[in-house]
C-alpha positions in Angstrom: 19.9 -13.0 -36.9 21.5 -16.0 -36.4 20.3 -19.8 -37.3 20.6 -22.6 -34.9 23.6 -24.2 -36.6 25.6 -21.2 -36.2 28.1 -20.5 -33.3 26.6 -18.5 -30.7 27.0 -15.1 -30.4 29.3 -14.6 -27.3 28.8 -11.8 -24.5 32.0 -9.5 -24.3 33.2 -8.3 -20.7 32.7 -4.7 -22.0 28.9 -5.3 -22.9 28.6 -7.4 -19.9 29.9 -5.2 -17.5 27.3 -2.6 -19.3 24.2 -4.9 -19.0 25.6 -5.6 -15.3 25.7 -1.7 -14.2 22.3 -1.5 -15.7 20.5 -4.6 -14.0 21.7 -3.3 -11.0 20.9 -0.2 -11.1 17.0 -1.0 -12.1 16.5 -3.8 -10.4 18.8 -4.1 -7.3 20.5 -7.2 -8.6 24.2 -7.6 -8.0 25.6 -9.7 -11.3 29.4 -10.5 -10.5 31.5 -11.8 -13.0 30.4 -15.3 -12.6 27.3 -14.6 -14.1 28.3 -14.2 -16.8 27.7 -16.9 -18.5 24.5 -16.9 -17.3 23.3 -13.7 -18.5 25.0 -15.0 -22.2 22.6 -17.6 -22.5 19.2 -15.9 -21.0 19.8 -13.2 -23.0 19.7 -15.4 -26.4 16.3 -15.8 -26.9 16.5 -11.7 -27.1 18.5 -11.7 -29.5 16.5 -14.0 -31.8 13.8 -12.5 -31.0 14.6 -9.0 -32.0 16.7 -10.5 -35.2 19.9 -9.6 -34.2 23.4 -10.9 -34.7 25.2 -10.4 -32.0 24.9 -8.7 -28.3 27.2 -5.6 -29.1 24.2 -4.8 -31.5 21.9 -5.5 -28.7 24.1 -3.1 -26.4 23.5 -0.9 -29.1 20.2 -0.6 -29.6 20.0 -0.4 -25.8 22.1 2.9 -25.0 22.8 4.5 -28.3 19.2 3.8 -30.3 17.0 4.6 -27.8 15.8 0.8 -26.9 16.0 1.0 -23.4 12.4 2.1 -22.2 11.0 -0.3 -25.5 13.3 -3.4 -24.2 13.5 -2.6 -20.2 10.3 -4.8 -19.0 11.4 -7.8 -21.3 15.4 -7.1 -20.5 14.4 -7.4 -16.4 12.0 -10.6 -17.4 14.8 -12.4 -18.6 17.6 -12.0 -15.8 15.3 -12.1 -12.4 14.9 -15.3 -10.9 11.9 -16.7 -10.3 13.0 -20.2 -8.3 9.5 -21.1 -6.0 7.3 -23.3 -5.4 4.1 -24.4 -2.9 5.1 -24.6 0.8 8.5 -23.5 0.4 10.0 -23.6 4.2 7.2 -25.0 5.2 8.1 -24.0 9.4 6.8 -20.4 8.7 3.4 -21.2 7.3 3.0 -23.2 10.9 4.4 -20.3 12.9 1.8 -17.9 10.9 -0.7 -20.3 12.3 0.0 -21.1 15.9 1.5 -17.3 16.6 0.8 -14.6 14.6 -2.6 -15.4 13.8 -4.3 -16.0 17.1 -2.3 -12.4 18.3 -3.4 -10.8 15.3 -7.2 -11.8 15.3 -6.9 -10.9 19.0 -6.2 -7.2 17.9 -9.0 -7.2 15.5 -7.2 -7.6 12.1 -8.9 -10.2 10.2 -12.2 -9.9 11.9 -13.0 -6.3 12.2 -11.5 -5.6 8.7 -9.5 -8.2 6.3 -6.1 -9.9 7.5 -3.9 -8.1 4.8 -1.1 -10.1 3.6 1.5 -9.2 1.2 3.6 -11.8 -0.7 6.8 -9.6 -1.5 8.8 -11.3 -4.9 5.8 -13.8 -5.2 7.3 -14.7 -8.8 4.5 -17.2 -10.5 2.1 -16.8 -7.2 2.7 -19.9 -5.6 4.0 -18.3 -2.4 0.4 -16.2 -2.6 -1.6 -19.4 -3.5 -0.2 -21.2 -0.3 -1.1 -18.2 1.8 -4.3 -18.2 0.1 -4.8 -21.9 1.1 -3.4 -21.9 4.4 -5.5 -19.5 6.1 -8.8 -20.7 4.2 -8.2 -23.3 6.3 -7.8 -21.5 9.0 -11.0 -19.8 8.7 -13.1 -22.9 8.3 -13.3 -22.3 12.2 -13.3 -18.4 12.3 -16.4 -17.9 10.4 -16.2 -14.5 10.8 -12.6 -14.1 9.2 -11.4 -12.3 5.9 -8.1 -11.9 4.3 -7.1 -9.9 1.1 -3.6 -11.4 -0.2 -1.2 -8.9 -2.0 1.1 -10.5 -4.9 3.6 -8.3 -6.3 6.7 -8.7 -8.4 9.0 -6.9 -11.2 8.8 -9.4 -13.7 5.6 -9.1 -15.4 5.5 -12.5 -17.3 5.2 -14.1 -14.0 2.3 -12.0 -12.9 0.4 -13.5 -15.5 1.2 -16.5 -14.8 0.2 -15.8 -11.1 -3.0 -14.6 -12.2 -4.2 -17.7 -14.5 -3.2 -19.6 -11.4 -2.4 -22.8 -13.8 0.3 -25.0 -12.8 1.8 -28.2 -13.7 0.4 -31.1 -11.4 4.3 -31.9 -11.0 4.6 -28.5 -9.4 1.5 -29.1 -7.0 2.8 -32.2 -5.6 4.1 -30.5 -2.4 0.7 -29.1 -1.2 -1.0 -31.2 1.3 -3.2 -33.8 0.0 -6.5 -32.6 1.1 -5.9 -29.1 0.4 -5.3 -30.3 -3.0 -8.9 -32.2 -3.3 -10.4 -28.9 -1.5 -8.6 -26.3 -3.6 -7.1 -27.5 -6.9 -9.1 -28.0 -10.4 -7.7 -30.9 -12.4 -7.9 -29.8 -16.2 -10.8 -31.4 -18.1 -7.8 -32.6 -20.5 -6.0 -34.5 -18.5 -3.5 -35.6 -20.5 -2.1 -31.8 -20.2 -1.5 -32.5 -16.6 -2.4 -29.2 -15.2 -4.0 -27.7 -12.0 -5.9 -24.9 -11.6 -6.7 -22.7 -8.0 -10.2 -23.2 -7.2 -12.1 -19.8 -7.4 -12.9 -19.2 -3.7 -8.7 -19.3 -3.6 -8.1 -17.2 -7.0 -10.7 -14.4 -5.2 -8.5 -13.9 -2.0 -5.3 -13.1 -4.1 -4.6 -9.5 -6.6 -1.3 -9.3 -8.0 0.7 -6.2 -9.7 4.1 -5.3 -10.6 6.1 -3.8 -8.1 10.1 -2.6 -8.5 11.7 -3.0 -4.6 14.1 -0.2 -6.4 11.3 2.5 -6.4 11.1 4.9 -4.3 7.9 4.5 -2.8 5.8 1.4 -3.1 2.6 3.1 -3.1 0.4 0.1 -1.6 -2.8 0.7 -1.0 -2.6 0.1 2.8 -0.7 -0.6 5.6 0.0 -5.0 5.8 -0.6 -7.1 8.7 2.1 -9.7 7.2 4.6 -9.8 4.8 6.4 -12.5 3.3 9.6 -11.3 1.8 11.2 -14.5 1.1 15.1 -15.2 -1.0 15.4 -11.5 -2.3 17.0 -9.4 -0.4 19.9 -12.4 -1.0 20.4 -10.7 -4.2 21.0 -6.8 -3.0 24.1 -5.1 -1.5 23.8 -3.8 2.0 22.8 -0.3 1.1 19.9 -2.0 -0.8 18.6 -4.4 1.3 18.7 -1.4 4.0 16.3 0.4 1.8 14.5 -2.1 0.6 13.4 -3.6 3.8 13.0 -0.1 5.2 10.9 1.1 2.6 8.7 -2.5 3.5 8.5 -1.5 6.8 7.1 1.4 6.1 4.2 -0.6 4.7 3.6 -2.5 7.3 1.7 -2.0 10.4 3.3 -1.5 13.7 3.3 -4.8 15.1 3.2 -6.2 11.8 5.1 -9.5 10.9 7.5 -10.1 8.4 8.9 -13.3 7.3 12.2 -13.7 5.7 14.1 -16.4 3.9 16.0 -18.7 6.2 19.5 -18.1 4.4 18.5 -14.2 5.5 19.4 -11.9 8.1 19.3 -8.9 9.1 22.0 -8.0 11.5 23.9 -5.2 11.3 21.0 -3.4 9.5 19.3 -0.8 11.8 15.6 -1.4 10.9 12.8 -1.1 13.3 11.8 -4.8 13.6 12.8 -7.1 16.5 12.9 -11.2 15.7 10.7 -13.4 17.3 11.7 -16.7 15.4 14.1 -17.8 13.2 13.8 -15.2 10.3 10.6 -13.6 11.6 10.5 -9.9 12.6 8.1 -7.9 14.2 7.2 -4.1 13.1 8.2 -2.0 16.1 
């Protein structure tokens, strides 16, 4: 193990490229050679953690020692990324409300049986909690309307986090102001400077883990939307092709799903046609 005045323990191109290979081949996630130094210093705290000098011995325990299955879960932890935050791209939560809603209440869903929503990647569940938020308020007028929010992601430290539903009030800045009196719990200690979700928002929202590299995501039923936000930016073109298509097949026909606006799909044959900037209906 190594103390914090030592010189830290430097990450080889031969044990990178091996940590590389098997990040991508778990997860999805290309790592190039400029993340490199990245992956050096995430992968520190491992190292301390499991007393070790140096990542050749961490490579080690990994594929000779049997470590893999024991270290995976905290391994994949460490290198996804988990950038969000409330009303991120703000234009699609408006077009949720002014199109896809009103077409899909039309059709029954939401009304008839819960709106079924499934936030795709929702790292620490702020993408969920937003959801959650924006269509309670949606429903103050629909008195008759339910929704049943999906969160899923491979990283399970931020599940928890999702599921606490405890933020920093810095982080909570960017929902609207009277959501925030209508849905946010200040703690009692407020020198802590933490928010919490307000139950009837914690009750519309489940989360799990969820790998977009399995081979079948096994939800429990067909979603009426999906947000699938600043992921697929991270896959090749054979895995976004079956990562999205493997979505789609968990989707409704007629279904919505919203992408991140530095995403596209073109040149992917998937059966979705746009009908907005980075939104795609199920055909």
């Amino acid at each position: 193990m190594f103390d914090a005045g030592e010189e830290a323990p430097r990450l080889s191109e031969r044990a990178f490229r091996r940590l590389a290979e098997l990040v991508e081949k778990q997860v999805g996630i290309r790592m190039p050679p400029g993340k490199r130094v990245m992956l050096e210093g995430r992968l520190r705290r491992r190292l301390r953690e499991r007393g070790m000098t140096g990542f050749n011995e961490y490579c080690d325990f990994l594929f000779q020692k049997g470590g893999l299955e024991e270290e995976l879960g905290d391994l994949i932890d460490v290198v996804t990324t988990n950038k969000t935050e409330f009303f991120r791209e703000p234009k699609h939560f408006e077009y949720l409300i002014s199109e896809v809603l009103p077409d899909l209440t039309r059709r029954g869903f939401g009304v008839e049986r819960p709106l079924r929503v499934w936030s795709a990647g929702c790292s620490v569940g702020a993408e969920a909690y937003t959801l959650a938020m924006v269509l309670s308020e949606w429903g103050r007028n629909q008195p008759e309307f339910s929704v049943e929010i999906l969160g899923t992601d491979v990283c399970s430290t931020v599940l928890k986090t999702a599921t606490k539903a405890m933020y920093s009030e810095e982080m909570a800045e960017p929902i609207p102001l009277e959501m925030r009196r209508r849905y946010l719990l200040r703690s009692r200690d407020r020198a802590a400077r933490l928010i919490r979700m307000a139950p009837e928002v914690r009750g519309l929202a489940c989360f799990s883990r969820l790998n977009f590299m399995d081979a079948d995501y096994r939800l429990p039923t067909l979603q009426d939307v999906v947000f699938c936000r600043n992921v697929i930016i991270y896959f090749d073109n054979a895995v976004r092709l079956a990562v999205l298509g493997r979505i789609c097949r968990c989707m409704i026909p007629g279904g919505f799903l919203f992408m991140g606006h530095s995403e596209t799909i073109d040149g992917l044959h998937l059966p979705l046609r746009k009908v907005s900037s980075t939104v795609y209906v199920r055909t």
